[in-house]
N, C-alpha and C positions, 0 to 999 in steps of 0.2 A: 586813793592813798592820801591821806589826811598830810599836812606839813612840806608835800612835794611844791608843790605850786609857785612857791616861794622863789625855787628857780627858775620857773619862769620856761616856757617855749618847748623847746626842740631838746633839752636838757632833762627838762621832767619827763617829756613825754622817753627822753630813750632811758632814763634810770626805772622809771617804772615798767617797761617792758621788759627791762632788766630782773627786776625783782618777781615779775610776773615770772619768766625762765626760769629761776633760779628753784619757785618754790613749785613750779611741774617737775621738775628734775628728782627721781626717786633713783638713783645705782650705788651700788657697792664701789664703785670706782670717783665717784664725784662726790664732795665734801656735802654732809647734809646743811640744809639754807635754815638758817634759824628764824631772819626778818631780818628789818632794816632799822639805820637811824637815821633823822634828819637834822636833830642838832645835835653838836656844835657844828657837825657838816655832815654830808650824805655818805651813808657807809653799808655795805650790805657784812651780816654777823653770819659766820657760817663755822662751822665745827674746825677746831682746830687738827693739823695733822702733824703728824711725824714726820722729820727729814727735811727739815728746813722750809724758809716762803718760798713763794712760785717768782719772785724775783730771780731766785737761786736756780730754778730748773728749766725758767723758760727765757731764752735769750731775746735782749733789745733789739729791734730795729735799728740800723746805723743811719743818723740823720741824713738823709738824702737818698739812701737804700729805697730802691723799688720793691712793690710789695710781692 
């Protein structure tokens, strides 16, 4: 993946495993993976959906909450 490098280590290597995931993932229930960008920052482009961001449906960990 061309552009990854840039950040450097343990960062590229998990964003690109990432994008590796993202584009074997073929279901009716998981957002189709379009690709990625790397400037102006790393961002993975996936199909937009209905019902709000996944901010809205999946709750934050509370800082010091065990996992």
């Amino acid at each position: 993946m061309a552009g990854v490098n840039f950040f450097g280590g343990e960062a590229a290597r998990l964003f690109e495993r990432e994008v590796e995931l993202m584009a074997s993932c073929h279901h009716p229930h998981i957002v189709q993976f379009f690709g990625y960008v790397a400037k102006p920052a790393l961002a993975l482009v996936v199909e937009m959906m209905e019902g709000g961001t996944i901010e809205e449906h999946v709750p934050r960990k509370k800082p010091g909450a065990r996992a």
